[in-house]
C-alpha positions as CSV (number, residue, x, y, z in Angstrom):
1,X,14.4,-0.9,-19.4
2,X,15.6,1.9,-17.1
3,X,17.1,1.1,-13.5
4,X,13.6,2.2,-12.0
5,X,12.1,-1.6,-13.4
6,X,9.9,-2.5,-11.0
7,X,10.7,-5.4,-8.7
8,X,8.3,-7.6,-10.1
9,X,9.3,-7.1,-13.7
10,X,12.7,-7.9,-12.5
11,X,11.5,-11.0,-10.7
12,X,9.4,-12.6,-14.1
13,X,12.7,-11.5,-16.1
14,X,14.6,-13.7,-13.7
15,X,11.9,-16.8,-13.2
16,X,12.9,-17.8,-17.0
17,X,16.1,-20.3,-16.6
18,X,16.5,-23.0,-14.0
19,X,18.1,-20.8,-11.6
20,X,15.3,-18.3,-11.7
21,X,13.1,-21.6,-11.2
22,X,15.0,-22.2,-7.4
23,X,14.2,-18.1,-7.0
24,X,10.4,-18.6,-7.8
25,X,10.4,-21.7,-5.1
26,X,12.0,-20.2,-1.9
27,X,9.9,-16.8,-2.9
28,X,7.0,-19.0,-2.4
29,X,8.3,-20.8,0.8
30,X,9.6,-17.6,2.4
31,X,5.6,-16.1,1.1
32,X,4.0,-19.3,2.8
33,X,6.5,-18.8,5.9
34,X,5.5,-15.5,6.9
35,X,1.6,-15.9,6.4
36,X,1.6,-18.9,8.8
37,X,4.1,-16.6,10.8
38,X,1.1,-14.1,10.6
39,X,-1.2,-16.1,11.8
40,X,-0.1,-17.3,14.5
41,X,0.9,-13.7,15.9
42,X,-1.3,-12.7,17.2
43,X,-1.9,-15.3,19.5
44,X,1.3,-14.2,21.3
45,X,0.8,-10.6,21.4
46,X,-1.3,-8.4,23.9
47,X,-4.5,-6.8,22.6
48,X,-2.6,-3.5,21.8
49,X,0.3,-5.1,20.0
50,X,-2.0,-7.3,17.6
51,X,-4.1,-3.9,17.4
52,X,-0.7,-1.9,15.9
53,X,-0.2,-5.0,13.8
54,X,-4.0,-4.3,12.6
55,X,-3.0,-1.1,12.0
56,X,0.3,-1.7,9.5
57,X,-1.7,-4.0,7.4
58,X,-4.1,-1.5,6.7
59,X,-1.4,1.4,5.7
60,X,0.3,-1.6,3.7
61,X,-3.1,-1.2,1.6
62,X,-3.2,1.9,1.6
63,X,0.5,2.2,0.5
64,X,0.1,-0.9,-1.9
65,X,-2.1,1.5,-3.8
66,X,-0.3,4.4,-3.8
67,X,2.8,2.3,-5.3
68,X,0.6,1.1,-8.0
69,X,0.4,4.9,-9.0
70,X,3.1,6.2,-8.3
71,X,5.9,3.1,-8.6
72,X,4.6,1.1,-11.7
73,X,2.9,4.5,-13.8
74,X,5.3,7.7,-12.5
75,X,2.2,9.5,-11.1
76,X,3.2,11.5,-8.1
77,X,0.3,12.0,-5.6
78,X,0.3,14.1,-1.8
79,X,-3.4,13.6,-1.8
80,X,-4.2,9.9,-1.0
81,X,-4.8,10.4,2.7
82,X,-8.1,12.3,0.8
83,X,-9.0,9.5,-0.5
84,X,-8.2,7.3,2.5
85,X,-10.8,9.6,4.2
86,X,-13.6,8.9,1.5
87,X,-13.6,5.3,2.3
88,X,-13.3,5.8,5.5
89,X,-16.3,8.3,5.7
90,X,-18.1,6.2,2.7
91,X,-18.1,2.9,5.6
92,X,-18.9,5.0,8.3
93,X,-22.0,6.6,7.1
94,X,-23.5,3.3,5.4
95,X,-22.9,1.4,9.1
96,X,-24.4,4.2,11.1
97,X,-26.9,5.7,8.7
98,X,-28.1,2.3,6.8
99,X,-27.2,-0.3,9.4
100,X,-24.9,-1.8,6.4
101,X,-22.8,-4.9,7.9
102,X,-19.3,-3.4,8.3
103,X,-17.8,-6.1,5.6
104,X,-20.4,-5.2,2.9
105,X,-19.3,-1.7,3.4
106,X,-15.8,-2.5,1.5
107,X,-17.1,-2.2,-2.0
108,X,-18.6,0.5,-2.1
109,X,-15.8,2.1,-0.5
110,X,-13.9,0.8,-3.1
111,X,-15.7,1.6,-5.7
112,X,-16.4,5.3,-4.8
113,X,-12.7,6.1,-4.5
114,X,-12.2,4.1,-7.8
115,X,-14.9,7.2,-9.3
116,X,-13.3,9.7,-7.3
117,X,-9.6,8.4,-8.8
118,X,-11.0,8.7,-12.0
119,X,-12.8,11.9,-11.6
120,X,-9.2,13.4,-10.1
121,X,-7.7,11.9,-12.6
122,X,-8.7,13.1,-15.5
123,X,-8.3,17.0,-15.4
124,X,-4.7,15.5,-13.9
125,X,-3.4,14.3,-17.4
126,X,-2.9,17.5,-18.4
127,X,0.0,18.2,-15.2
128,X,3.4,15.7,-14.3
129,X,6.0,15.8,-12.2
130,X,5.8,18.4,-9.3
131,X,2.6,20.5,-10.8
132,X,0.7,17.1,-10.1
133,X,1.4,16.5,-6.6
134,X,0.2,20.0,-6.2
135,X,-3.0,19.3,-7.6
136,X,-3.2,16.2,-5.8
137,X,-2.2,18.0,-2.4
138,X,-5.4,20.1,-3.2
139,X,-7.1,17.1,-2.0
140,X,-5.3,16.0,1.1
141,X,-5.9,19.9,2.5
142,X,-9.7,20.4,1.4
143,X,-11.0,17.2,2.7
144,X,-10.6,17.9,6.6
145,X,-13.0,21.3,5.3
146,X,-15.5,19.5,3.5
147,X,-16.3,17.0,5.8
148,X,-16.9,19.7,7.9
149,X,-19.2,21.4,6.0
150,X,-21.1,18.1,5.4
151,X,-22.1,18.2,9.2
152,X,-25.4,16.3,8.2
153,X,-23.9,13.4,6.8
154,X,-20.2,13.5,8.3
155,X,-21.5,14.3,12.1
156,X,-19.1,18.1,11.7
157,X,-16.3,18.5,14.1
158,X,-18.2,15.6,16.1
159,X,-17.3,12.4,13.7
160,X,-19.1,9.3,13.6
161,X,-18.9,7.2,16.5
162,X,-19.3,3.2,15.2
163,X,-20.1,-0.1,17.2
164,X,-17.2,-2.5,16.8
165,X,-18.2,-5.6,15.2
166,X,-18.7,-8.5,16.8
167,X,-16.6,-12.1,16.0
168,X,-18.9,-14.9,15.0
169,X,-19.0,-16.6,17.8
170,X,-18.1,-20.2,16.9
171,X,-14.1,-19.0,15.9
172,X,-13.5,-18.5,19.5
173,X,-12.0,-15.3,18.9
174,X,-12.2,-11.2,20.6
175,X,-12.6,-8.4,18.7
176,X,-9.2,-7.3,18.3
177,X,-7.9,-10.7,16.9
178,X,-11.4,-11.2,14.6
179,X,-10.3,-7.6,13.3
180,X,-6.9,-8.7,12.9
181,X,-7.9,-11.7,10.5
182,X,-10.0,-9.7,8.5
183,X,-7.6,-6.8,7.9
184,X,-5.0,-9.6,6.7
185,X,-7.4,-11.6,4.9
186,X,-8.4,-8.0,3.0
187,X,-4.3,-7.6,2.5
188,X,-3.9,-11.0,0.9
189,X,-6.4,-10.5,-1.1
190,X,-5.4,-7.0,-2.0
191,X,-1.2,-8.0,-3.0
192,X,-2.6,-11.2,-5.3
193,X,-4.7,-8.9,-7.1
194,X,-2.1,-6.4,-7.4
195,X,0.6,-8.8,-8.1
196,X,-2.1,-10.4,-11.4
197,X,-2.8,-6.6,-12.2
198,X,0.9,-5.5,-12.5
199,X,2.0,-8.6,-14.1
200,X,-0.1,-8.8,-16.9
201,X,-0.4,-6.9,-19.8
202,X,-2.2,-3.5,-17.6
203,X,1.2,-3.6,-15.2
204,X,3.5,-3.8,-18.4
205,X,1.3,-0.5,-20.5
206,X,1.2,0.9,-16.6
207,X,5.3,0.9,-17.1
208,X,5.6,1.5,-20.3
209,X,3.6,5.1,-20.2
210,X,6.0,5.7,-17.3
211,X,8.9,5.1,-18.5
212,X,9.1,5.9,-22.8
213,X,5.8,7.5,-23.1
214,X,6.4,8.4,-26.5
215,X,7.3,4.7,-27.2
216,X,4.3,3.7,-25.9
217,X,1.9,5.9,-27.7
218,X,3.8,5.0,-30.9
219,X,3.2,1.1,-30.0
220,X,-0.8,2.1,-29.4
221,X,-0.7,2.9,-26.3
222,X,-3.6,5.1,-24.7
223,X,-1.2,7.1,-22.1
224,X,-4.7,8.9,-20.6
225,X,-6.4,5.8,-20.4
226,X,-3.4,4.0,-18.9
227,X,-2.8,7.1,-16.2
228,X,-6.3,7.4,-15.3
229,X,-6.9,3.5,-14.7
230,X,-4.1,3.7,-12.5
231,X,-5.2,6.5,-10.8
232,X,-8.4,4.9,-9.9
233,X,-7.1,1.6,-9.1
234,X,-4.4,3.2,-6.5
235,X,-7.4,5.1,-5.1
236,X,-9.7,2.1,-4.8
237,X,-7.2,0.4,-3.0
238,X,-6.4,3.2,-0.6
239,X,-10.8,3.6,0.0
240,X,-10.5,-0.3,1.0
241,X,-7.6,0.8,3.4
242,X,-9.7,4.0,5.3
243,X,-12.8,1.9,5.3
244,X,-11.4,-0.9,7.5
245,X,-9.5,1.8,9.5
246,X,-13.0,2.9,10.1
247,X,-14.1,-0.3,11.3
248,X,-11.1,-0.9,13.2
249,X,-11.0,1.8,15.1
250,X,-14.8,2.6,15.5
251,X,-14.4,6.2,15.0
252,X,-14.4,9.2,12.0
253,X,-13.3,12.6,12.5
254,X,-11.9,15.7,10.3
255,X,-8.9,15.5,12.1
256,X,-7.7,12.1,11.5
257,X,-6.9,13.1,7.8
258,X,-4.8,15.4,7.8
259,X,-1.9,16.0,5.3
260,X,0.8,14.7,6.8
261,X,-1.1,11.4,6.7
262,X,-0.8,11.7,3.2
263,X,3.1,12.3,3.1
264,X,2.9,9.2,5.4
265,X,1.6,7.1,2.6
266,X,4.4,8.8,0.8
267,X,7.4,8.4,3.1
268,X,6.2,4.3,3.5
269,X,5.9,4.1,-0.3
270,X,9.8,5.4,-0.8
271,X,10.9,3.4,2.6
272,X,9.5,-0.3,1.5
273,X,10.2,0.5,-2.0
274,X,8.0,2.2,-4.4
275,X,8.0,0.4,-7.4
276,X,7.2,-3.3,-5.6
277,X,4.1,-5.0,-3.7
278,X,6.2,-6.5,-0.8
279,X,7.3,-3.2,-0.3
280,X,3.8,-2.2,0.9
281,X,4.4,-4.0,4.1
282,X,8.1,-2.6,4.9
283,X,6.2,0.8,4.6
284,X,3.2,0.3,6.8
285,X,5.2,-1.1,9.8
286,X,7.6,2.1,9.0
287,X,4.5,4.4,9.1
288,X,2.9,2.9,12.6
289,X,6.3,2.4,14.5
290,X,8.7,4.5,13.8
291,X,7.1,7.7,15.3
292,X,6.3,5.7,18.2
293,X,9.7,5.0,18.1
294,X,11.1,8.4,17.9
295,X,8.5,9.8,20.8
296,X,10.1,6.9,22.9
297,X,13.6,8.2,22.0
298,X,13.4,12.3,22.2
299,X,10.1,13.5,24.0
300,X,11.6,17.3,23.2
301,X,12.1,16.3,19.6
302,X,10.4,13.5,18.1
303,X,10.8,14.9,14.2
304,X,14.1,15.1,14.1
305,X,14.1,11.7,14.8
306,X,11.7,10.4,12.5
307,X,14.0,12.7,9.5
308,X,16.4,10.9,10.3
309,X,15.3,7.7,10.1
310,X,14.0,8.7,6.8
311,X,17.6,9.8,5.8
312,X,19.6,6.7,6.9
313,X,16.6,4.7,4.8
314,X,17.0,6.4,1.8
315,X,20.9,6.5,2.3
316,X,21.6,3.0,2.6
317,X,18.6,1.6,0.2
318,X,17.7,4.3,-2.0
319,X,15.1,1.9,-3.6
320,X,13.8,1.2,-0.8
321,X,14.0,-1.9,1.6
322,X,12.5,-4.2,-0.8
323,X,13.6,-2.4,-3.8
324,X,17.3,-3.1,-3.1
325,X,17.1,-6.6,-1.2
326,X,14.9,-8.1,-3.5
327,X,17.0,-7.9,-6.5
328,X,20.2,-8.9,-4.0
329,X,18.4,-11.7,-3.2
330,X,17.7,-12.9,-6.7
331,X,21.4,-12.7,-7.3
332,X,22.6,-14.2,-4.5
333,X,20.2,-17.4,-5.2
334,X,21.3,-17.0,-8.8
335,X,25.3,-16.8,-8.0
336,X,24.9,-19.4,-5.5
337,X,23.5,-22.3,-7.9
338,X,25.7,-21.0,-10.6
339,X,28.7,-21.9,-8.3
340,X,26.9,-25.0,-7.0
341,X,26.4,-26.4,-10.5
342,X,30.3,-25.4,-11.7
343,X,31.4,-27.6,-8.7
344,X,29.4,-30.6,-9.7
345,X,30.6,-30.4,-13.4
346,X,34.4,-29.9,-12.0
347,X,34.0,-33.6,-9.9
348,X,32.0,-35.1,-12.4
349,X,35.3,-34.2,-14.9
């Protein structure tokens, strides 16, 4: 297998012996750590800081799907902030239109973009490399247009303007923290059936077609089957992501979709770590912080900033954050018990 394994292949390879037993148990504690850490968050945080919070677990969907893609099959795409837009615009329109409630909007959200992915897709096969993110970027420029030129459905220039949704009332809680839950509850949901996707057999062919594609057809393989299943899953995730965005923030317009929200998905993809589900996370806070962060540093020149934050990221972990601690981790624990155990078998002789 080629250096570009994704994390979770390297994790099952390494969950086989007893040290990769003590790996598999403080993954699960640090897992169970940092969702009771999440949960109590936002209890300490102002309205706007659990509402940026809100906002990184819905790009770490977004970005989870674009990995899946991209990361475990090799497909490049510069369009998902399209697709982002379709579920966004496929919730809106079913809340203001239908009176839909705003959490049975997610599946058809989903399940549009999964069409869409697979409609894209398919005339898709026949590019790689650099030829494909240009078709996909075909998609990230058209979309602001076309919803445009929708103006019945889409509201034009104007957007949608949507009623937040109310808590139920016997949690106690105010909108932004009821929002917050659900957008985490949505993520949790989102990495386990990732992680059981990727894992399995689909995750393995989803590899495989990346990495020896001629291997893989010779083993029976169906490369175009493979590469457009993962091109609708990615995009089915990524609908899921605009559509609570939509509900989230209560409003739709053209200009909220522009391209450079899909090189965002891109540039948190490569920052967290591209080929891994964890990484999805990294790349979200990345997306929502960091050009706050540069704003807060230069006023004159906020992108030079946020380049070179990019830069030193890809410098120092060219895999990406999780991509290149994860697998340090696992040898760490690994190297650690090894030694541990040769120290007990030295006093016990």
């Amino acid at each position: 297998m080629s250096e570009t394994v994704p994390i979770g292949a390297a994790e099952r390879l390494a969950i086989t012996g007893e040290a990769g037993a003590s790996v598999a148990v403080w993954l699960r504690v640090g897992s169970c750590a940092l969702i009771a850490l999440a949960v109590v968050l936002p209890f300490a945080l102002s309205n706007y800081h659990v509402f940026q919070l809100t906002q990184v677990m819905i790009y770490a969907i977004a970005v989870l799907g674009l990995n899946i893609l991209t990361g475990y099959n090799g497909q490049i795409s510069l369009g998902h902030g399209g697709f982002f837009a379709a579920g966004a615009y496929t919730a809106a329109i079913l809340m203001h239109r239908y009176g839909v409630p705003y959490w049975a909007t997610l599946p058809p959200a989903a399940l549009i973009c999964f069409a869409l992915g697979v409609l894209f897709g398919l005339p898709a096969l026949r590019f790689e490399g650099p030829y494909l993110a240009l078709v996909t970027l075909a998609m990230a420029v058209a979309m602001p247009q076309l919803l445009k030129y929708f103006e019945t459905w889409t509201g034009g220039q104007q957007g949608i303007h949507l009623d937040k949704p109310m808590p139920p009332p016997e949690l106690g809680l105010d909108h932004d923290r009821w929002l917050y839950f659900l957008v985490f509850v949505v993520l949790l949901i989102a990495m386990r059936v990732a992680a059981n996707l990727l894992n399995g057999r689909t995750g393995l062919a989803f590899v495989a077609v990346r990495d020896h594609p001629i291997a893989a057809a010779a083993m029976g393989i169906n490369s175009a089957r493979y590469k457009t299943l993962a091109f609708g899953t990615s995009t089915a995730f990524t609908g899921v992501a605009g559509a609570l965005a939509a509900i989230v923030i209560g409003f739709v317009a053209p200009e909220s979709f522009t391209l450079f929200l899909s090189l965002s998905f891109l540039v948190g993809s490569a920052v967290g770590g591209i080929a891994t589900i964890g990484g999805a996370i990294v790349g979200g806070f990345f997306i929502e912080f960091v050009p706050n962060f540069a704003n807060d540093i230069s006023d004159a020149a906020p992108w030079a900033i946020y380049g070179l934050a990019m830069l030193l990221f890809m410098y120092v972990m060219p895999r990406g954050v999780v991509g290149t601690v994860g697998p340090w981790l696992v040898r760490a624990t690994q190297e650690f018990r090894a030694a541990r155990d040769a120290k007990k078998t030295q006093r016990e002789n």
